[in-house]
N, C-alpha and C positions, 0 to 999 in steps of 0.2 A: 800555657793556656790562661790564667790569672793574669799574666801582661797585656796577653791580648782585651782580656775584657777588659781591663783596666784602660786600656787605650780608646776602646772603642767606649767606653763611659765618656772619657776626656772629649771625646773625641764630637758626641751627641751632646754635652754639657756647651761645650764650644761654641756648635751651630745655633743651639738655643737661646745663648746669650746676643749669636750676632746679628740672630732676626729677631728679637729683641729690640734692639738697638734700633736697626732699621725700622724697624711699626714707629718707636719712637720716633725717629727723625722724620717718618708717613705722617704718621699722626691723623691718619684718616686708615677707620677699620674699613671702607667699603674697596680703598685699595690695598690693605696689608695689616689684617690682624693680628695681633700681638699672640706668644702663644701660650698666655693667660686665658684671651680673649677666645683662641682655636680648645684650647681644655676645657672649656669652663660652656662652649658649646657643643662640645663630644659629649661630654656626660649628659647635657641636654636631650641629645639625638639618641644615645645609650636607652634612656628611660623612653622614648616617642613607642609606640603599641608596635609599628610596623618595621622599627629596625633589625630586629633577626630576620625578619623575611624577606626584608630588602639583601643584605648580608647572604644570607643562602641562595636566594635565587642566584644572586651571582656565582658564587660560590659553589653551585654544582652543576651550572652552564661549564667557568673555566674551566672545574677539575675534571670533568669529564672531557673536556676536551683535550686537553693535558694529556689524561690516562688511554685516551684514542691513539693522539701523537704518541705515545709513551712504546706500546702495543706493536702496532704497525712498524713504527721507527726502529725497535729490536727486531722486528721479526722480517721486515725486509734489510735490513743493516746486514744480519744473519747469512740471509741469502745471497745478498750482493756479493758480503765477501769470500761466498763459496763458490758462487756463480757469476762468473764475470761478463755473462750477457742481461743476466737481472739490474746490475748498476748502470749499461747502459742501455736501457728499455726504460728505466727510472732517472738518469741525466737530464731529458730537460723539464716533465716535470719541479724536479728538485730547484734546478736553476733559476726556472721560473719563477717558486713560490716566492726564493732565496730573496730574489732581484725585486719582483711589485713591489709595487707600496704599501702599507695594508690597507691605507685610505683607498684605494683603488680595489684593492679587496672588498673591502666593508660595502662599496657604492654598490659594486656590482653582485653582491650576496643580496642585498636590499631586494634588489630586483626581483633576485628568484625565487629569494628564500623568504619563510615565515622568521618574524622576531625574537620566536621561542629557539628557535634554531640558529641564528646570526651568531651568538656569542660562545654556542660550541665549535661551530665551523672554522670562526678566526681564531680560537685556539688552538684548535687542533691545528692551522696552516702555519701557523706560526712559530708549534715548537716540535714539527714533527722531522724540517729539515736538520735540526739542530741534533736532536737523539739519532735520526738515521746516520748524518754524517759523522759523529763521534762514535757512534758503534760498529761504521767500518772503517775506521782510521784506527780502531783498538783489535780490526779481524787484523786491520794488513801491518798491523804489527806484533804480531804473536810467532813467536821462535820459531822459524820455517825448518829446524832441525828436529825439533818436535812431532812436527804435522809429517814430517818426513820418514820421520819413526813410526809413526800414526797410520802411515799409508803402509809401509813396510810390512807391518804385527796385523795390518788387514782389522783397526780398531774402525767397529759399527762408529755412524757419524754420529749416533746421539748421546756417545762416551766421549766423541771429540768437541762436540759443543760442550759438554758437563765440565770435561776434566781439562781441556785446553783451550777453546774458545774464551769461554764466561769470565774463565779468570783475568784474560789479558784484557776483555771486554770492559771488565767492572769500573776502574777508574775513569775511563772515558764516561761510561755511562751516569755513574755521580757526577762527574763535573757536568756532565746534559744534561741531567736533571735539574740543576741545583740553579743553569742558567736557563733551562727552557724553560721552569714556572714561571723566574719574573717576566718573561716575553711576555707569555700566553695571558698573565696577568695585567698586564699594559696592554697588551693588543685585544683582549676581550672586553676590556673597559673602556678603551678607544670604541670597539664596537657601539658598545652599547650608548655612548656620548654622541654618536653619530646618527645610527638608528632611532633612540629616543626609544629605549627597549623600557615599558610600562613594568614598574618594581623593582627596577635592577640601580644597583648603585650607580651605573654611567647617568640613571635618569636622574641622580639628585645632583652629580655634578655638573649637567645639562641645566637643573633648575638654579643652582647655585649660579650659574654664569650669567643666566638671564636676568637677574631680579638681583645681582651686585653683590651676593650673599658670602666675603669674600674668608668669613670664618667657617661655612659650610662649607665650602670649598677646601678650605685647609686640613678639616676633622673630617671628612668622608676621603681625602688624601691619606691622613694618619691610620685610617681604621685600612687602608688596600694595604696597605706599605704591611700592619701590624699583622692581618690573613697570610699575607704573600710571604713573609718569615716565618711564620707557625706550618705554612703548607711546607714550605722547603723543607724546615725541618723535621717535618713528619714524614716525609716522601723520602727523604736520606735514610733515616732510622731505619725505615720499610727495607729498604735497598738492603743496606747492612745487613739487617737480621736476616733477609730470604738468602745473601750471598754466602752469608754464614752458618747457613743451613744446608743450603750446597755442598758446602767444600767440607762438612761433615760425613758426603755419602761416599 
């Protein structure tokens, strides 16, 4: 573990120095600010009155979107892999979602939806294929010698979700997790970059593009990148501790 961070120190020291270099050889902040010049206007933007607010609003559009996808995506994954006319009643939706663009998304949510709504919708569309199909790729591989003992002993299904399901479910479902935030966190701020959603961080990196602002651009980049690790990591832990709160009963 110590290697690892060590590497991945190395590893951030690295890129640091070689966009560095590059600003240098730019030598023009309005196309490549240095990230002296990206730090030194984060803490700028840190102190502004309306940064938490900007920050949150985003912040409880994606997570709640997330936590929608999260929801649904176990609890039909669930059923899919019990029921094998539920996965295909849910095939082309899923395919669909899979396949658009999200730009294609975004446009046509615009349309119908209010702006308060746009940046939960394309999150949730975005990481909800992801949790469904990993939760049933973790039903259809769970020890069919098991489920077979399971059917045998005439075990109630909601002993067989607890005690055979969930477990084989789990790794799948961290690894869904850990990749469906950053989605939902890219494709909710795509939303909002698109829509032009009033207090939401897409709108500062909306304002950042217009008006050449290319070190606001870089530190309202740093502060998604810095959310979007703190969320993964607090949504793992979560997992963890409810999994292992389970497998105590």
């Amino acid at each position: 573990m110590n290697k690892q961070k060590l590497y991945r120190g190395l590893s951030v020291v690295l890129a640091l120095a070689l966009w560095q270099v590059v600003a240098m050889k730019v030598n023009m902040e309005m196309l490549l600010a240095s990230p002296v010049q990206a730090v030194s206007r984060l803490w700028a933007v840190i102190r502004e009155p309306e940064f938490f607010s900007t920050v949150l609003y985003s912040f409880v559009r994606i997570t709640l979107g997330f936590v929608l996808a999260f929801f649904l995506g176990l609890g039909f994954g669930l059923l899919a892999g019990r029921f094998r006319i539920v996965e295909h009643l849910l095939w082309p939706y899923v395919v669909t979602v899979k396949t658009v663009p999200v730009a294609s998304f975004i446009i046509l949510c615009l349309i119908w939806l209010d702006f308060t709504q746009l940046t939960v919708l394309i999150a949730f569309l975005i990481a909800f294929p992801v949790i469904y199909s990993n939760v049933l790729t973790g039903i259809r591989s769970t020890d069919q010698k098991m489920k077979e003992m399971a059917r045998l002993y005439k075990m109630p299904w909601g002993k067989q979700l607890l005690y055979i399901d969930l477990p084989s479910v789990k790794p799948y479902l961290l690894s869904a997790s850990m990749v469906s935030v950053g989605m939902a966190w890219k494709a909710g701020v795509a939303a909002e970059v698109i829509g032009i959603v009033n207090g939401s961080i897409g709108e500062k990196l909306y304002e950042s593009k217009v008006y050449f602002m290319n070190a606001d651009l870089l530190c309202w980049t740093v502060v998604i990148i810095l959310i979007n690790v703190l969320t993964e990591k607090l949504i793992v832990f979560l997992l963890k501790k409810i999994f292992a709160g389970v497998e105590k009963l």
